[in-house]
C-alpha positions in Angstrom: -49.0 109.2 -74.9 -51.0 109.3 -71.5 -52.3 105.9 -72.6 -48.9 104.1 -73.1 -47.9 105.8 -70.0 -50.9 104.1 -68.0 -50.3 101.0 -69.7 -46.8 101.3 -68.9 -47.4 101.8 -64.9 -49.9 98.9 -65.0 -47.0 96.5 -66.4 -44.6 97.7 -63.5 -47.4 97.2 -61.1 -48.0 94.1 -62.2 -44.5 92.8 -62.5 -43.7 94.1 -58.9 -46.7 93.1 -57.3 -45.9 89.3 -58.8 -42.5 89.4 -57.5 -43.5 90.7 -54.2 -47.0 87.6 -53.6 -45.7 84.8 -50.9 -44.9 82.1 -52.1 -47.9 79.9 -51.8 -46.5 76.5 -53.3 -43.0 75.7 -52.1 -40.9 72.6 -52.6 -38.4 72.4 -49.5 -35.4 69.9 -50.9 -33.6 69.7 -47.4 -34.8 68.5 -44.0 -33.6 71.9 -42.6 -35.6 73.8 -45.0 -38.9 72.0 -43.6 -37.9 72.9 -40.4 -37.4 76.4 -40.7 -40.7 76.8 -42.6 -42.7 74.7 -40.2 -41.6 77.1 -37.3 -42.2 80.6 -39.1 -45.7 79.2 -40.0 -45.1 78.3 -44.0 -45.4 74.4 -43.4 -48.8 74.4 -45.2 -47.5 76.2 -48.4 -45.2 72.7 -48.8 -46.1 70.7 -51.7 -43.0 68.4 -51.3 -39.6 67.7 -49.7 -37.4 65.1 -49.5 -36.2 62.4 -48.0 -35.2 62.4 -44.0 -37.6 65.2 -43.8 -39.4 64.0 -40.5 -39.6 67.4 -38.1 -42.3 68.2 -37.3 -44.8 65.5 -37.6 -46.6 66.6 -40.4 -44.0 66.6 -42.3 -44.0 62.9 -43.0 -46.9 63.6 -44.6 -45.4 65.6 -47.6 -44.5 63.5 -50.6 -40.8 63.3 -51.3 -39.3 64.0 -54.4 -35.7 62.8 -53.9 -33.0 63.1 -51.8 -29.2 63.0 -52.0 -29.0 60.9 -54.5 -30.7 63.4 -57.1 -34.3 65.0 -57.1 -37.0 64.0 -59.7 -37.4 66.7 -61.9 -40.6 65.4 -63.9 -42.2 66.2 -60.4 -41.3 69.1 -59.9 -42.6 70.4 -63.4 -45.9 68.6 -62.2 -45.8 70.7 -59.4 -45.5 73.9 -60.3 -44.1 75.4 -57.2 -43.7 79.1 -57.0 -40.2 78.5 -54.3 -38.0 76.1 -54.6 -36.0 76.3 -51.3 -32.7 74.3 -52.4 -29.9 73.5 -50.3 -26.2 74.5 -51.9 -23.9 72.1 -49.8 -26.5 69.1 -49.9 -28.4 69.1 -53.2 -26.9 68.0 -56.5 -25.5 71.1 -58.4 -26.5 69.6 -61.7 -30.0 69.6 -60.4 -29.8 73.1 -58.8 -28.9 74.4 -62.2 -31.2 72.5 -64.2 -34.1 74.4 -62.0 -32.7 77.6 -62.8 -32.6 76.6 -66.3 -36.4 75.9 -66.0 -36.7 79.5 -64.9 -37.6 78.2 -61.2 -37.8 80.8 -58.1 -34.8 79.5 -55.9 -33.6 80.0 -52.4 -30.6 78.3 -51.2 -31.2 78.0 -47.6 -27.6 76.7 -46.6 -27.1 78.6 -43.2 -24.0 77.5 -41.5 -23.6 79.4 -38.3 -26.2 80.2 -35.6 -26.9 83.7 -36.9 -27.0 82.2 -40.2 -30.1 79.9 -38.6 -31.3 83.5 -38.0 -30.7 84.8 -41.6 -32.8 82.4 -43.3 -35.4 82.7 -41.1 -35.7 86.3 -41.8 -35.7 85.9 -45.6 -37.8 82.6 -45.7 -40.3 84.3 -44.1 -40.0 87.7 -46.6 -40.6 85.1 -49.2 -43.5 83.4 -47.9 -45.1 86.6 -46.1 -44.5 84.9 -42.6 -42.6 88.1 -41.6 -44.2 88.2 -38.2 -43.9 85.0 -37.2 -40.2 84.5 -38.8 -39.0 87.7 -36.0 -40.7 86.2 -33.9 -38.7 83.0 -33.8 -35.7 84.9 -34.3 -36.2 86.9 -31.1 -36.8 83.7 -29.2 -33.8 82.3 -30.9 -31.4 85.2 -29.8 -32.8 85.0 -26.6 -32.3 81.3 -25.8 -28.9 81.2 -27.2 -27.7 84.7 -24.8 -29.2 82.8 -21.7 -27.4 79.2 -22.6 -24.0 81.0 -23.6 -24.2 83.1 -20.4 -24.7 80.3 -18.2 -21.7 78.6 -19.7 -19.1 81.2 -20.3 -17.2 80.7 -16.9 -17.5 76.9 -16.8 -14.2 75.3 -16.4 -13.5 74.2 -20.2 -13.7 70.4 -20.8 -11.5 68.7 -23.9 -14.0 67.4 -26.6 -13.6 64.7 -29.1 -16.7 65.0 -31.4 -16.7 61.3 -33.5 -18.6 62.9 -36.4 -18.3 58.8 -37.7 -16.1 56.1 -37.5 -15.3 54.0 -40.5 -13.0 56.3 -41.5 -13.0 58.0 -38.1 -13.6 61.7 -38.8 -14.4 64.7 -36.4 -14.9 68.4 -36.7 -12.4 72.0 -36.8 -12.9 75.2 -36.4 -14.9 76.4 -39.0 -17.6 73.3 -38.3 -21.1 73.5 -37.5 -20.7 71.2 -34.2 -17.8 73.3 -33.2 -20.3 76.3 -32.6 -22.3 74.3 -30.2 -19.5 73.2 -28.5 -18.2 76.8 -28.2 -21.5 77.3 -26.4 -21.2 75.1 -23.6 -17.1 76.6 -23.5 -16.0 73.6 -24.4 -12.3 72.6 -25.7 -12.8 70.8 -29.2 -9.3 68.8 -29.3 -9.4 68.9 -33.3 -10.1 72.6 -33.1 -7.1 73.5 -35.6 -7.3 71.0 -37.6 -6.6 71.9 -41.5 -10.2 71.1 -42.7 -13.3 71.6 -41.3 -14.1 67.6 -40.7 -10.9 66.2 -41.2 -10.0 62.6 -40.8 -8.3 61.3 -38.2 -6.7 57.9 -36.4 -6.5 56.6 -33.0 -3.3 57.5 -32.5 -4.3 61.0 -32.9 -7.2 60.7 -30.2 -4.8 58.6 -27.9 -2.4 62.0 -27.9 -5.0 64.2 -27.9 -6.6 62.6 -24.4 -10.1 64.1 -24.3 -11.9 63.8 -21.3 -15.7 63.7 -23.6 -16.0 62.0 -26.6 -19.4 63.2 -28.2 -21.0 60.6 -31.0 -23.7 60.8 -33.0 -26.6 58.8 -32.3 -26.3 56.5 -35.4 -25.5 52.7 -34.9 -23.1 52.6 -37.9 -21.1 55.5 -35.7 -21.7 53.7 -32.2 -20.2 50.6 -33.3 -17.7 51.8 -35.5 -14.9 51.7 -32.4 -14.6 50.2 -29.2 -12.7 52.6 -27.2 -12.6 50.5 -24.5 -9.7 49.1 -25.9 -7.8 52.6 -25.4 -8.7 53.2 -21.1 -5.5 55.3 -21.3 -8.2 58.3 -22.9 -9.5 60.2 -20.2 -13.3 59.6 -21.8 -12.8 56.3 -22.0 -11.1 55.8 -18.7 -14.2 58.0 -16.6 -16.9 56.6 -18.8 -17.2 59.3 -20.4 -18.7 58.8 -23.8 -22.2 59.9 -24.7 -24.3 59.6 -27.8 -26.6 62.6 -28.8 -29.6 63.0 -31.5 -27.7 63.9 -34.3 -31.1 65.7 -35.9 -30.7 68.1 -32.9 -26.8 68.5 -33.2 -26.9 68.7 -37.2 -29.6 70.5 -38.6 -29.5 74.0 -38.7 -32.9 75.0 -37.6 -34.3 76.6 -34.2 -34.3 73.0 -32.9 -30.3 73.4 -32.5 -31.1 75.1 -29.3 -31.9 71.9 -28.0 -28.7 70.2 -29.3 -27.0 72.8 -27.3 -28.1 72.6 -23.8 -27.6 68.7 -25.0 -24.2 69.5 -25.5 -24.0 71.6 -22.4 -25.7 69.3 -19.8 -23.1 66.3 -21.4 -19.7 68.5 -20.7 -21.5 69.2 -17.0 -21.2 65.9 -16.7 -17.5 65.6 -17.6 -17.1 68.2 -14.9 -18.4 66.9 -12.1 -16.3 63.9 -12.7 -13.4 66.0 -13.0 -13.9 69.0 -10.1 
């Protein structure tokens, strides 16, 4: 009995002990997820990403295995990885289950808020045993974002139209990821109630809105979707007041959204001495 009771232990201690190593070989399938592993110090452990993954510059140096169009799975068997850190609203679900199928280790790194950029952080760097450097970042984070926020709060608010693209013309509500940032800087999304989160929208609707900054992506396709200069009865247009921002800093999720916000924030400072 004390034999199969030592045998016993050493199972458990085993089975814990494997569930608890860092990962050591982890494929990232979102640009995000590179990001946050690169700053908690896990950038090394990455065997493969995927496509658009460009931040920071080693990253380019990662074979990609996919992208939105689908992942390959044939590689990732090759691969082995002991993480697979998948992203729930941008990979494809038939490939996310297929890897659980496989019996893969997954986490879905899909943070949508600013504390959620906090979050995953936190766990990523439980997973790979970057605890340290993952709080940190986190600290730094928190600390950066109080400052900014504190600095803005009793800015005279400035109406915002954020063209998230322009063929169909779309922008962002409440419950957006953009609409945090502009928070930040206290400024007045127009679209703020909107029913969706990036609804679509028309002229019209802009025209009656009159927003006195219209935000756009810095993507060609976006840029020279519209020529608002046909419309110089929109405050923005009218004042010259339309700017185009790195859309890596405003969209991605990752402590690099820091610098998408004082972006945002020195752009509506702008507007304001314009207006006051």
């Amino acid at each position: 009995m004390k034999l199969l009771k030592w045998i016993l232990l050493a199972l458990v201690f085993v089975t814990v002990s494997a569930i608890a190593k860092p990962a050591e070989r982890i494929i990232a399938l979102s640009p995000h997820a590179v990001e946050l592993l690169f700053a908690i110090g896990a950038g090394d452990s990455i065997v493969a990403t995927v496509e658009h993954a460009d931040f920071p510059e080693q990253a380019k140096q990662i074979p990609s295995i996919g992208g939105y169009h689908g992942i390959q799975l044939e590689r990732v068997l090759e691969l082995n990885p002991d993480l697979i850190v998948v992203w729930g609203k941008g990979n494809k679900p038939k490939d996310i289950q297929r890897l659980k199928q496989l019996g893969f280790k997954l986490y879905d790194s899909s943070p949508s808020t600013l504390v959620g950029i906090e979050t995953d952080l936190l766990k990523l760097g439980k997973l790979t045993g970057h605890q340290q450097q993952a709080k940190a970042v986190v600290t730094k984070f928190q600390q950066q974002l109080r400052s900014i926020r504190t600095s803005n709060a009793n800015k005279p608010r400035v109406k915002v139209f954020y063209q998230l693209w322009s063929k169909p013309l779309m922008t962002v509500a409440k419950n957006s990821w953009i609409q945090q940032l502009i928070s930040v800087c206290n400024g007045d999304n127009v679209f703020y109630s909107a029913s969706s989160d990036y609804p679509q929208v028309s002229i019209e609707n802009v025209l009656l809105a009159k927003p006195e900054v219209i935000l756009q992506s810095q993507d060609e396709g976006n840029i020279q979707g519209i020529d608002w200069s046909k419309w110089p009865s929109i405050p923005a247009v009218k004042h010259h007041q339309i700017y185009q921002l790195d859309a890596d800093l405003l969209h991605r999720p990752t402590p690099r959204a820091i610098d998408g916000i004082k972006l945002v924030c020195r752009t509506l400072d702008k507007a304001r001495s314009q207006r006051f």
